[in-house]
C-alpha positions in Angstrom: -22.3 5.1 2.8 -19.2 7.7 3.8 -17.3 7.3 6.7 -14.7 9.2 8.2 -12.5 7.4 9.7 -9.0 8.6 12.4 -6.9 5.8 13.8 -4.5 7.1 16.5 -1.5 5.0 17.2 0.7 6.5 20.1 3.8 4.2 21.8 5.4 6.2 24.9 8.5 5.1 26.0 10.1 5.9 30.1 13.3 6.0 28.6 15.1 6.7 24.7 14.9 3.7 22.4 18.2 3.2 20.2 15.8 1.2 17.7 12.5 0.6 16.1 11.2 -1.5 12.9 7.5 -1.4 12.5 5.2 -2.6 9.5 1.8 -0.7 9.2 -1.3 -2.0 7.5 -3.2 0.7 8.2 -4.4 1.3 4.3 -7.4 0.6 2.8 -7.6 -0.4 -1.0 -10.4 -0.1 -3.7 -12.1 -3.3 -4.1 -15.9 -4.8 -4.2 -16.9 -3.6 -1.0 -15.1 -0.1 -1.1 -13.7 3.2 -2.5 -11.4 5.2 -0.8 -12.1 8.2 -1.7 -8.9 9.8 0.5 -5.9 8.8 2.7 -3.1 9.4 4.4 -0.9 8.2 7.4 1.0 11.1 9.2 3.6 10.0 11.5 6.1 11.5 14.5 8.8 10.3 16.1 9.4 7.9 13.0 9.9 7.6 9.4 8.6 5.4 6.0 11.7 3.5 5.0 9.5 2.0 1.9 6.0 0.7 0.5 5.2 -1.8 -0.9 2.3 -4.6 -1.5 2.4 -7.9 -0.2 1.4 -11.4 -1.3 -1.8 -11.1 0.3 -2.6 -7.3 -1.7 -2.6 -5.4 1.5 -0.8 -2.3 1.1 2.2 -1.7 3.8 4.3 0.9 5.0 7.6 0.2 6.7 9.0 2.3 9.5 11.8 3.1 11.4 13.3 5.1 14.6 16.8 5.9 15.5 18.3 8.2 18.0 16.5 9.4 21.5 12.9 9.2 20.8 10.7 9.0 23.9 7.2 9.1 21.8 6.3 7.5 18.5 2.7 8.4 16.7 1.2 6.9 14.1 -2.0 8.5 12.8 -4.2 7.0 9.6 -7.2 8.9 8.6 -9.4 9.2 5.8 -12.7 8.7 4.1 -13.9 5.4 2.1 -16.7 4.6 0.5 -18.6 1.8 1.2 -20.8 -0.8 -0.3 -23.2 -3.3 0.9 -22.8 -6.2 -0.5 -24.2 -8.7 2.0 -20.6 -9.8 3.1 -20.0 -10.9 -0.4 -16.8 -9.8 -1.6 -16.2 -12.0 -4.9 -14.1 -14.3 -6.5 -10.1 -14.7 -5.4 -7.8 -12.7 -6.9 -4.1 -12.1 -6.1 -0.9 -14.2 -6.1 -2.0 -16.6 -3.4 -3.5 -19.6 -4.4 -6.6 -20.5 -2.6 -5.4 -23.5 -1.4 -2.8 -21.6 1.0 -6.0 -20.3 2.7 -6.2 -24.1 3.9 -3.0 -24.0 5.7 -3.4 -24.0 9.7 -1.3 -21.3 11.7 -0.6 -21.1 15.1 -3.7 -19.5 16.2 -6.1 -21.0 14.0 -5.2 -24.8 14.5 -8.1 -26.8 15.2 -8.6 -28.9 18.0 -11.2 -31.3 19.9 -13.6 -28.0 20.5 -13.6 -26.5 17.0 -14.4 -30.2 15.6 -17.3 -30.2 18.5 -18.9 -27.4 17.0 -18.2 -28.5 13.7 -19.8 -32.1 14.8 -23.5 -29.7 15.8 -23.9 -28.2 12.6 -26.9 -29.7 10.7 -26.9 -28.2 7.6 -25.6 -29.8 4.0 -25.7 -26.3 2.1 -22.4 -24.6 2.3 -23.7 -21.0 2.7 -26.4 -21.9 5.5 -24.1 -24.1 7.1 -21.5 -21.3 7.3 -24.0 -19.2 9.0 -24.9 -22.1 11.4 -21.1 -22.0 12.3 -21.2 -18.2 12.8 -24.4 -18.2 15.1 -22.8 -21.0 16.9 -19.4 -19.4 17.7 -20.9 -16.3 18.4 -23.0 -17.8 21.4 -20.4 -20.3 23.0 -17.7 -17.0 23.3 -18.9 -14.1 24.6 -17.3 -11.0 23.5 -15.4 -9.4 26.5 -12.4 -6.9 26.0 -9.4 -7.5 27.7 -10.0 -11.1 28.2 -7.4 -12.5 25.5 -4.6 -11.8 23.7 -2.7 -11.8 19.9 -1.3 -14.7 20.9 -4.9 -16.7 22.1 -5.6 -19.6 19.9 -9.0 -20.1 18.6 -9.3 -23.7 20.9 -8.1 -21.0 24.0 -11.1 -18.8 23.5 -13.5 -21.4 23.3 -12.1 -23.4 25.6 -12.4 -19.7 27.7 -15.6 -18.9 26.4 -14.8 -15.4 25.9 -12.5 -13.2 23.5 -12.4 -10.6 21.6 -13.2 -10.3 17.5 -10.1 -11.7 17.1 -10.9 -14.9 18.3 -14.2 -15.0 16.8 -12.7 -14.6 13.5 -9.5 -17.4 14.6 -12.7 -19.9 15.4 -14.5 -19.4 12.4 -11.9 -19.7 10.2 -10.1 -22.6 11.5 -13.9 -24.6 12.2 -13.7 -23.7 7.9 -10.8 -25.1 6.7 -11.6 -28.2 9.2 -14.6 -28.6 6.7 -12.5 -28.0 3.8 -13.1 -24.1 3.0 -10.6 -21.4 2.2 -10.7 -19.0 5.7 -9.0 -15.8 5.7 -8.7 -13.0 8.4 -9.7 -9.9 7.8 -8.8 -6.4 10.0 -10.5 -3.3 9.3 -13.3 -0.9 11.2 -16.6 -1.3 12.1 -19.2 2.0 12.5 -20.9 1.1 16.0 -24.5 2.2 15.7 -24.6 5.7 18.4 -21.0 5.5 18.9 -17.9 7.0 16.9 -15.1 6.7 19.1 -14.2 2.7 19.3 -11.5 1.1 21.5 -9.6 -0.6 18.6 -9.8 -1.8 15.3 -12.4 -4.6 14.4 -11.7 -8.0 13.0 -13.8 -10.9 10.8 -13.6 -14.1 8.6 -13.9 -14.7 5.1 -14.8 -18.0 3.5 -15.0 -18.8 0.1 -17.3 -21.4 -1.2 -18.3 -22.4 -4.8 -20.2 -20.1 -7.1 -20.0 -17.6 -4.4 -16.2 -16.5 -3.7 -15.2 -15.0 -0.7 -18.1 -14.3 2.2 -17.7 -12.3 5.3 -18.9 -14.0 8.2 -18.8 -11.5 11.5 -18.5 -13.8 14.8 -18.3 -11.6 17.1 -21.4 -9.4 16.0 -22.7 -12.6 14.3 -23.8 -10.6 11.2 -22.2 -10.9 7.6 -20.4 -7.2 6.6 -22.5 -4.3 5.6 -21.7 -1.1 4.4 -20.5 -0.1 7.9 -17.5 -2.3 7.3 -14.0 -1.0 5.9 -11.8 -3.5 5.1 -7.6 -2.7 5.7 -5.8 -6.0 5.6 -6.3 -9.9 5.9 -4.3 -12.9 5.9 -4.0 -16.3 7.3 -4.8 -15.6 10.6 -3.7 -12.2 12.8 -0.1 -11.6 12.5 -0.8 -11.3 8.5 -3.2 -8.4 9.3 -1.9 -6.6 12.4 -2.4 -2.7 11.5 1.2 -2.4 13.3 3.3 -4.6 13.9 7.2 -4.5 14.2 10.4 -5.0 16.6 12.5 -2.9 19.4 15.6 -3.2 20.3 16.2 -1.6 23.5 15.5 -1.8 27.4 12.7 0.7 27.6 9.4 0.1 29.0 6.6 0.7 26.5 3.1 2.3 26.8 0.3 1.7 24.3 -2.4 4.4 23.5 -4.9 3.4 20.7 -7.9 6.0 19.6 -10.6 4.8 16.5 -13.5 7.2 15.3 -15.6 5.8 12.9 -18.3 7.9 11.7 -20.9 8.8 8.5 -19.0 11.4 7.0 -20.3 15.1 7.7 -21.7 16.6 4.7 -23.7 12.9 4.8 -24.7 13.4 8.0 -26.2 16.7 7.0 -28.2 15.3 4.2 -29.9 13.2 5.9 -31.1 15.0 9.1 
């Protein structure tokens, strides 16, 4: 499948900012699942100081503002390629060994409720019992916008019952490693069947098991990725995989505009009608 994909970024501040550092991770790569077939990030109000990759692959942009800027906008579009795969993304590659992907953070610590649902899964198989885990996250949280934060932990959420993808993905992958499977987190965009505009980006787990390699497990929608998936970043948890991300110095009050179209790409579209 083609998508076409525009990610609108807009900060708006009440008064001039003397300073702004912000990383972006808001570039697909080629890999298993995907081709990006074009791409580019225009930005006002703000500048790329440098690129680079980092030790998880992801590719990132660093920018910066100096002077009286009231507005900064940050706008990533382009058109990938995707595969289904069944969630299956492969064997580990990069620097990153895969024990690292073993290591708690902050938001993916487990607690007593991830070891509860843990303690209900019946299966001995590690694929089926990864799906268990899925199909059980995805019906104790209910997926409710606005009802957590980037901060939420995954024993928050459940302990809420509600969250966003976010916290799907944080559950599943700390419940993982709690069973002793690599987890990553993984940020990207999902194609909503009858709906192109979306209110953010979309998040889910990975888990890599023997013979297999990595897996996309999808919490929140409690599906594995398809070909409406396109993957941008991932990490050990959120903060590795924020699309932006960054530091102000500065007594200005800030206000956040996001905008996400995902949809088939045109010529596509017209093919099959």
């Amino acid at each position: 499948m083609r998508l076409t994909i525009t990610h609108s970024t807009q900060y708006l501040y009440d008064q001039p900012v003397s300073y702004v550092l912000q990383r972006l991770r808001l570039t697909p790569v080629d890999g298993p699942t995907q081709r990006v077939l074009n791409w580019s990030i225009q930005l006002e109000g703000a500048k790329v100081e440098t690129g680079y990759a980092d030790q998880y692959g992801n590719r990132v942009e660093l920018t910066s503002v100096e002077g009286s800027a009231y507005t900064i906008r940050i706008v990533a579009s382009g058109e990938v390629k995707t595969i289904d795969t069944s969630g299956v993304f492969g064997q580990h590659q990069g620097f990153c060994p895969l024990w690292l992907f073993l290591r708690e953070t902050p938001q993916t610590k487990a607690g007593k409720l991830v070891r509860e649902i843990n303690s209900g899964l019946a299966e001995d198989d590690g694929l089926a019992r990864m799906h268990a885990l899925m199909n059980a996250i995805h019906k104790q949280v209910a997926y409710v916008p606005g009802a957590t934060d980037s901060e939420t932990t995954a024993e928050q959420a459940l302990e809420a019952g509600r969250g966003v993808c976010q916290d799907h993905a944080h559950i599943m992958i700390s419940a993982a490693r709690l069973l002793g499977n690599p987890a990553r987190y993984v940020s990207g965009y999902l194609m909503m069947e009858g709906v192109a505009e979306q209110v953010a980006t979309h998040a889910w787990a990975e888990v890599h098991l023997p013979g297999l390699g990595w897996i996309g497990f999808d919490a929140a929608n409690n599906i594995c990725p398809d070909e409406r998936y396109v993957r941008i970043a991932s990490g050990l948890s959120y903060r590795d995989a924020a699309p932006v991300s960054g530091l102000r110095i500065g007594s200005a009050n800030e206000d956040l505009h996001v905008a996400v179209t995902v949809e088939p790409t045109v010529s596509q579209q017209q093919s099959q009608s």
